[in-house]
C-alpha positions as CSV (number, residue, x, y, z in Angstrom):
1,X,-4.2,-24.8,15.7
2,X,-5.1,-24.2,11.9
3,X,-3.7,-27.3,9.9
4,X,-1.5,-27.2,7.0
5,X,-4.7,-28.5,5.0
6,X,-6.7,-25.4,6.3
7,X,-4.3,-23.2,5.7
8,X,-3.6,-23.7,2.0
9,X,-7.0,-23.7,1.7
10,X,-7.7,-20.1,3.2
11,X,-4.5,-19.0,0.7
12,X,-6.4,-20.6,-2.2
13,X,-9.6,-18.6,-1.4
14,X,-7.4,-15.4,-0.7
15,X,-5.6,-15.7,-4.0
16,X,-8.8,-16.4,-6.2
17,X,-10.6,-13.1,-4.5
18,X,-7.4,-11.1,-5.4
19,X,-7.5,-12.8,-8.9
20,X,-11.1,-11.9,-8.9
21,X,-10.4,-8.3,-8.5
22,X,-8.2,-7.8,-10.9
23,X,-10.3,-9.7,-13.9
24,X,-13.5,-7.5,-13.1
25,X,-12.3,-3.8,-12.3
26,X,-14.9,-1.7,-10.7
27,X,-17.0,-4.8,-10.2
28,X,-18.3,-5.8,-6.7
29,X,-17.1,-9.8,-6.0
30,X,-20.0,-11.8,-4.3
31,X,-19.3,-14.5,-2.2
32,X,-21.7,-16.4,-4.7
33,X,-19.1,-15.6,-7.2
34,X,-16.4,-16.5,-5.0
35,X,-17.2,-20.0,-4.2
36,X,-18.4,-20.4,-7.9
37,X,-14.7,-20.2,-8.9
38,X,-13.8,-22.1,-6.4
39,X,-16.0,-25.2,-7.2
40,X,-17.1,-25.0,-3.7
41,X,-20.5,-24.1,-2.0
42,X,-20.4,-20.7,0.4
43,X,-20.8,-22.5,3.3
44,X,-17.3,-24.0,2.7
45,X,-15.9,-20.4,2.7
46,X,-17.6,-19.6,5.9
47,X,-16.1,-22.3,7.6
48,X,-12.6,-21.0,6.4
49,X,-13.5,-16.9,7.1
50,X,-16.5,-16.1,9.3
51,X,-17.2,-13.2,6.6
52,X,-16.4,-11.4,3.4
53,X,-14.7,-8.7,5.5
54,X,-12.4,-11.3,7.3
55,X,-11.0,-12.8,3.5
56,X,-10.2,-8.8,2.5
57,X,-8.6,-8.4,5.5
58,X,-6.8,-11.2,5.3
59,X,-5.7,-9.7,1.8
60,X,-4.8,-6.7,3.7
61,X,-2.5,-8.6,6.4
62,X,-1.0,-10.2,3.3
63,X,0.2,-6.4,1.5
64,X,1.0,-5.1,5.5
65,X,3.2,-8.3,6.1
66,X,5.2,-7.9,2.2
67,X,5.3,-4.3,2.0
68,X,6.6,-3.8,6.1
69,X,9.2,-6.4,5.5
70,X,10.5,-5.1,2.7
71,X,10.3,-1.9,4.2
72,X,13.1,-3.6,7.3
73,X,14.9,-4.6,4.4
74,X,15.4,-0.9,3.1
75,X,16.1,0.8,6.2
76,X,18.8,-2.4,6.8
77,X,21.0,-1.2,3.8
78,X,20.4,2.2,2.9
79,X,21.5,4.9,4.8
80,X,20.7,7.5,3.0
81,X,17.6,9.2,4.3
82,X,16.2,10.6,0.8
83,X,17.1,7.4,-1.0
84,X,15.5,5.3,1.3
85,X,12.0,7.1,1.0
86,X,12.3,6.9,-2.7
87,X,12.9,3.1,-2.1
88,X,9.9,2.9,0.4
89,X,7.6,4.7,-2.1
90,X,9.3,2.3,-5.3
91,X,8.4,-0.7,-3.5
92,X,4.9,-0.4,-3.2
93,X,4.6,1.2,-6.4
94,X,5.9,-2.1,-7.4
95,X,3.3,-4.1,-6.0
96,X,0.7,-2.5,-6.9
97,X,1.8,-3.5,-10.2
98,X,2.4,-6.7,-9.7
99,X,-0.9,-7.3,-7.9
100,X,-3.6,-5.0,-9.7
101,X,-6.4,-6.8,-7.5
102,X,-5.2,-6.1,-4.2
103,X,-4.5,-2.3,-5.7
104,X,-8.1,-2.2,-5.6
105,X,-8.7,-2.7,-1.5
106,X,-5.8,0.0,-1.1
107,X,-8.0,2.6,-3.0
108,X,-10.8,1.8,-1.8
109,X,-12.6,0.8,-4.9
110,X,-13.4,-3.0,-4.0
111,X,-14.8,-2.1,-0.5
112,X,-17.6,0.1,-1.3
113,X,-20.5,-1.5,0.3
114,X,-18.8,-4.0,2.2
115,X,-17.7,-4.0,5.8
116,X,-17.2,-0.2,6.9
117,X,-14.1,-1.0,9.2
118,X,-12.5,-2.1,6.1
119,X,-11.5,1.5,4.4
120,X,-10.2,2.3,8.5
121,X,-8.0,-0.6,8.2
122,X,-7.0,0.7,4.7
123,X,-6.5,4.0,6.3
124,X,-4.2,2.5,9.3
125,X,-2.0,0.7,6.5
126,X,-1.2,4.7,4.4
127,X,-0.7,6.5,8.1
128,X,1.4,3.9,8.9
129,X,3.6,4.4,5.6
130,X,3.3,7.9,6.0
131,X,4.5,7.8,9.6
132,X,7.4,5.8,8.2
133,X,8.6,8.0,6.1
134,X,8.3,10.7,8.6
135,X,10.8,8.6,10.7
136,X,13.2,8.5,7.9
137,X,13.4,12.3,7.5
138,X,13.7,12.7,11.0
139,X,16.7,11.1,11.0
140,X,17.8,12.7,7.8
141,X,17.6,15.7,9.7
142,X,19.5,14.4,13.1
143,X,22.3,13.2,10.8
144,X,25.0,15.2,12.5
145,X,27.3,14.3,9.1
146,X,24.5,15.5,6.4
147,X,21.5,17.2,8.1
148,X,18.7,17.1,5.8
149,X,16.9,20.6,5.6
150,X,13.1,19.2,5.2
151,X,9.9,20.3,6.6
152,X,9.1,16.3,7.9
153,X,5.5,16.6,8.0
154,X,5.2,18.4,4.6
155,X,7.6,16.1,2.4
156,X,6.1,13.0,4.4
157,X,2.7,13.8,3.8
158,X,3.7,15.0,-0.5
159,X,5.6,11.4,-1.2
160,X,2.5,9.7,0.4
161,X,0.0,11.9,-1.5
162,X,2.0,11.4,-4.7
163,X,2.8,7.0,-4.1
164,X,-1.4,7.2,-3.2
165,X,-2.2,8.9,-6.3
166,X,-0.2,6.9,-8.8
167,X,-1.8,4.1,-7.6
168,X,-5.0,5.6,-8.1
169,X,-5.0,6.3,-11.7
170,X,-3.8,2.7,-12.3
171,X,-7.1,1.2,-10.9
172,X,-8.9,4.2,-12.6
173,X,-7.5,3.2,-15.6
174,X,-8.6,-0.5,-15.4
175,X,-4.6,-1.1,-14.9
176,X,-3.6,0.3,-18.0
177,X,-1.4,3.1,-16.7
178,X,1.1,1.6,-14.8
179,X,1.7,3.3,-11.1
180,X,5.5,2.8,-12.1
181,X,5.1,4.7,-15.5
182,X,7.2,7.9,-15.5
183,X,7.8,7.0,-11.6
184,X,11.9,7.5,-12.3
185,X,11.7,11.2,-13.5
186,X,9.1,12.1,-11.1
187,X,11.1,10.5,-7.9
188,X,13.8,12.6,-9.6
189,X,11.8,16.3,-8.9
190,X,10.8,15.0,-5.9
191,X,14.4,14.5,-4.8
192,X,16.0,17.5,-6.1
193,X,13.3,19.2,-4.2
194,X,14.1,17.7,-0.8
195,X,17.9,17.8,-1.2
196,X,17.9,21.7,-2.2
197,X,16.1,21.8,1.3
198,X,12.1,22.2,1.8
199,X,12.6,24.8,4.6
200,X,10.0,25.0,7.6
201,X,8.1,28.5,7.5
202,X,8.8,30.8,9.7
203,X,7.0,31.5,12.5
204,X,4.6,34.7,12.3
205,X,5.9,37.9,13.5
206,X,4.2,39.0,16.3
């Protein structure tokens, strides 16, 4: 069983590498580095993390864990379909401001030559968003009361494509551009374009 000691200590690590991140965009954090900030030797963060990899993804479980409970919280109390994907995509808009170093792992940008599995896992976290808000249209469009005219798989695959991009620029722009900037009147298009109805094509005519 990890002790409360050990623990606080692989949170310390955690947060310095995600401190790290965000005070050297586009630079690649060394383990050297690492355990220089630290005032500890490497071997002290081995015994912690068997590797670099296993301290990103223990950044990664940490965005997963906030992001996916917050999520719970959404769906609890608001009912409205369109509103709570405009919530979903808000929220982690949100923290990518808040945390402009972990922003980095979700674009990719910190884990270029490091671990190859970590960009799947990165991968794994956006399918499961987008799968997410796939769920909430779905039910938009069961909603015997309101059915919500949507192609799912289109809109789903748009708010994900938009919430990545945004997100994006910010680290592009060595977090000057905010991912929230402008996010209100864009959400707004968005909406007014799902709520007049993103109809599914017809099939061909044979």
């Amino acid at each position: 069983m990890t002790t409360r000691t050990e623990g606080s200590r692989k949170q310390q690590i955690l947060e310095t590498l995600a401190r790290m991140l965000e005070q050297s965009p586009g630079e690649r954090i060394t383990t050297a580095q690492l355990a220089a900030a630290l005032g500890v030797s490497e071997a002290a963060l081995y015994r912690q993390f068997p590797s670099k990899a296993r301290m990103f993804e223990g950044l990664l479980d940490f965005i997963e864990e906030v992001v996916f409970t917050r999520v719970r919280v959404i769906l609890d109390e608001e009912p409205d379909a369109i509103a709570r994907c405009g919530k979903i995509i808000s929220l982690v808009l949100t923290f990518s401001a808040r945390n402009p170093g972990m922003s980095r792992l979700l674009t990719g940008d910190a884990l270029i030559g490091e671990d190859e599995r970590l960009p799947a896992r990165v991968s794994q976290l956006f399918d499961r968003l987008e799968m997410q808000l796939r769920q909430v249209l779905r039910e938009g469009v069961l909603n015997a009361n309101a059915p919500l005219v949507v192609d799912v798989n289109a809109a789903a695959n748009l708010m994900l494509a938009v919430l990545e991009g945004r997100v994006r620029q910010f680290v592009r722009s060595n977090f000057k551009q905010a991912p929230t900037a402008q996010w209100d009147a864009q959400w707004s298009l968005l909406q007014d374009a799902m709520a007049n109805g993103v109809r599914r094509p017809k099939a061909a005519l044979a």
